[in-house]
Structures are given as C-alpha cells and as structure tokens.
C-alpha positions as CSV (number, residue, x, y, z in Angstrom):
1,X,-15.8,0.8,0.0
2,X,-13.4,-1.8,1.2
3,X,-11.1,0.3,3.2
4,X,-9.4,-0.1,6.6
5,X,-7.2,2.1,9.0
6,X,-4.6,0.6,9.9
7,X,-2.8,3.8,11.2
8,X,-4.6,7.0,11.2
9,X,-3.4,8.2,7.4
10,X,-2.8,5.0,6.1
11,X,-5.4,2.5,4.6
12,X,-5.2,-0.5,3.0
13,X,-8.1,-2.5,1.3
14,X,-9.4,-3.8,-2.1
15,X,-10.5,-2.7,-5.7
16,X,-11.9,0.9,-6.0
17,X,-13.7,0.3,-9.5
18,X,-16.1,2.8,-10.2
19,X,-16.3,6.3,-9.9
20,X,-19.0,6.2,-7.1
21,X,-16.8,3.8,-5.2
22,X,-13.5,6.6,-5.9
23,X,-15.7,9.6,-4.5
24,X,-16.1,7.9,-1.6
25,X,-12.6,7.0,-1.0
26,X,-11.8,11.4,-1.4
27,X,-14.7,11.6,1.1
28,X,-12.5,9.4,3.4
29,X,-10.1,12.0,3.0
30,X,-7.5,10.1,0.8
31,X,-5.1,12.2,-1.0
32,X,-2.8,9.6,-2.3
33,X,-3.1,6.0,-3.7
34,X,-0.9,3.5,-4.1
35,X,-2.8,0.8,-6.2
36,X,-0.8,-2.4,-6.6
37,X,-3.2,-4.3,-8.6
38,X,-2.3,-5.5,-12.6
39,X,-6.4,-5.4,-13.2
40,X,-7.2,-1.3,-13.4
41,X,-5.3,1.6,-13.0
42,X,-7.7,4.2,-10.9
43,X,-5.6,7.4,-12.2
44,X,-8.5,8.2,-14.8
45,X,-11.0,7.5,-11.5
46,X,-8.8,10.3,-9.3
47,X,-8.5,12.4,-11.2
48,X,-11.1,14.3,-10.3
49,X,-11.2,14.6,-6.9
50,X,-7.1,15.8,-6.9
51,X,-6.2,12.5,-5.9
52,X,-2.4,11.6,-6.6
53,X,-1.7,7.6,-7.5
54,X,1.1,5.6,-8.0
55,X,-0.1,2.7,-10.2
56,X,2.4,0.1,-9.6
57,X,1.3,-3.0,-10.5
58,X,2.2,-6.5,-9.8
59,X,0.9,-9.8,-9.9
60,X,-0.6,-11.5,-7.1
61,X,1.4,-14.9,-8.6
62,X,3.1,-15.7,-5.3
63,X,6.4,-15.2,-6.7
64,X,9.1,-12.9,-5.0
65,X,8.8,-9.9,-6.0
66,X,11.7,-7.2,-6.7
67,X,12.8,-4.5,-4.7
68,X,11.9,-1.4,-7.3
69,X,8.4,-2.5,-6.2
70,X,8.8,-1.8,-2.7
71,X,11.4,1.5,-3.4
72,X,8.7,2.9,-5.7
73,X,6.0,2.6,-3.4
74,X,7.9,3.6,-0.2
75,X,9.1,6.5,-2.1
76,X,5.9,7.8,-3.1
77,X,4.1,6.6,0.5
78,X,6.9,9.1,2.6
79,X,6.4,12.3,0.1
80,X,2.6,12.0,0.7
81,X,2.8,11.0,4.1
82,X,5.4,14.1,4.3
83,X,2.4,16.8,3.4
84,X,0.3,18.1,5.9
85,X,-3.1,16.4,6.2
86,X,-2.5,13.6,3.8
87,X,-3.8,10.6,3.7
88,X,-2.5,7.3,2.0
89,X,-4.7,4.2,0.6
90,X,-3.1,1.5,-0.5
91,X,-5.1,-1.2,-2.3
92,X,-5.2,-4.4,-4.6
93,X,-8.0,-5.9,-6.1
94,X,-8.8,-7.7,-3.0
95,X,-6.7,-6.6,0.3
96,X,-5.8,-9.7,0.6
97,X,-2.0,-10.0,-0.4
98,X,-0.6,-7.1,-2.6
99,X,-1.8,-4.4,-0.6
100,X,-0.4,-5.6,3.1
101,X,2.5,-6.3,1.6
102,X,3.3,-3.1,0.4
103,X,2.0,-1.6,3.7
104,X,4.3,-3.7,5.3
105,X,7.3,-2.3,3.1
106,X,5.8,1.5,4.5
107,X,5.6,0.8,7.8
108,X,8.6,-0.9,8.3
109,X,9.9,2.4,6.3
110,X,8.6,4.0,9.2
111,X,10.8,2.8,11.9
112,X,8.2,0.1,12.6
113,X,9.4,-3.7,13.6
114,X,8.5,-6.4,10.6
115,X,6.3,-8.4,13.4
116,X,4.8,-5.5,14.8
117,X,3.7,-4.0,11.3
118,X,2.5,-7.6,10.2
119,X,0.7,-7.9,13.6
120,X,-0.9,-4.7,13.1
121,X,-2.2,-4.8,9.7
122,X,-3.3,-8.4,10.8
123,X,-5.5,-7.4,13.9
124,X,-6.6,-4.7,11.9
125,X,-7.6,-6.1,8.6
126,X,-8.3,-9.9,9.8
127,X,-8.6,-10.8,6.1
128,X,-5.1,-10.4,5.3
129,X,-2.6,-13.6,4.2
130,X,0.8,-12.9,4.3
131,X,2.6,-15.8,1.9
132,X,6.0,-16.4,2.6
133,X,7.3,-15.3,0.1
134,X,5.9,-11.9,0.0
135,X,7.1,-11.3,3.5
136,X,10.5,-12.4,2.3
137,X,10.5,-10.3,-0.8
138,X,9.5,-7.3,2.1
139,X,12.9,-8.6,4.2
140,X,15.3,-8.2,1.1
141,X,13.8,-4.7,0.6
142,X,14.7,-3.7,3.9
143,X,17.9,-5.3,3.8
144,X,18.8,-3.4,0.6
145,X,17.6,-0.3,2.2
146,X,19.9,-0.8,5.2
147,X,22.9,-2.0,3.2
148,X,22.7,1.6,1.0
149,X,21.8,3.6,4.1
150,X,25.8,2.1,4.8
C-alpha cells in the first residue's frame, strides 16, 4: 500500500483500488479518508471496514484550484482528527500532487507554517512535486480563512 506518515495520524499517499489494498489501509488503523482523486471514489471500498471518506475530487490539471476544495477537506480532516484514536489518509491516484496539497491545506490548518508543512511532507514523502500553482491555490485558502477568522 502506498501510504506514508507524515505525522503520527495523518498519511498521505496514492490509489487504494482494490479491496485487498483498502483492508490494509483499516489495518493501518485509518478511520478517515480524504481521497482527492477524479478516477475512483473508495466509499463502496470502506465501507466495510467503518471507514468514513470524503470523496472530493479534483483534477490533477495544474490549474488553481478553488477554495471549497481546501474548506471541504480541512473541515472534514479537523472533525476526524477531533475523535479519539483517529487516523486520517489522504490520497490521490499517485501521491504525487493532489494529496500533498491538501495535506498542506490540513497542516497549515493546524497552526503549522506553509514552509514547514511543505518541508515536512517533502522529507517525508520524497516523491512529492509541489507545482506552483497548487501551493498558491493552498495560500489563498489560508488567506480566506484568515480574512473570515476577522
């Protein structure tokens, strides 16, 4: 399974696909699922082992993408990250780009610095690329945050 820790309850990583591949994920310990990838939607796969997802998917076009993306995905990583014992996985189709950058959104949800959570996920999960543009589309999410927090 294509899965890395980047803290202790949250992952991030690639495709899940099959049902062998999702029953090692619950054996992980993952109770929640943010998968960001337009390709499959694992709810059907979780179901089974109790796991709650948030299927919000997006295209890895290299386009900006719009803050409801982040704010759906933050919202859902805090609740599960708010229970006891829960772990978080969030995942693409390849780790490479969707999945960081939403982790990014989390983490710097979290109190976290933008360079520290992008140098974290990167020592961490080598294989990440963080385009421009998706770390932009990150920044105007957390400037929208801050301007409502006002």
């Amino acid at each position: 399974m294509d899965m890395t820790w980047v803290t202790g309850r949250i992952a991030v990583g690639g495709g899940i696909w099959s049902a062998e591949n999702m029953a090692a994920v619950a054996r992980a310990g993952v109770t929640h699922i943010i998968d960001m990838q337009i390709e499959f939607d694992d709810t059907v796969l979780a179901k089974p082992h109790g796991i709650k997802v948030l299927w919000n998917p997006i295209d890895d076009d290299f386009q900006a993408k719009p803050p409801q993306v982040f704010q759906r995905g933050v919202e859902f990583a805090l609740a599960a990250l708010d229970e006891e014992g829960s772990k978080l996985f969030v995942h693409c189709a390849a780790g490479v780009h969707r999945a960081p950058m939403m982790t990014l959104a989390i983490l710097c949800s979290l109190s976290w610095k933008l360079p520290d959570a992008i140098d974290l996920i990167e020592i961490r999960r080598p294989v990440v690329d963080f385009a421009d543009v998706y770390v932009r589309s990150v920044e105007r999410f957390l400037e929208q945050q801050v301007r409502a927090e006002r």
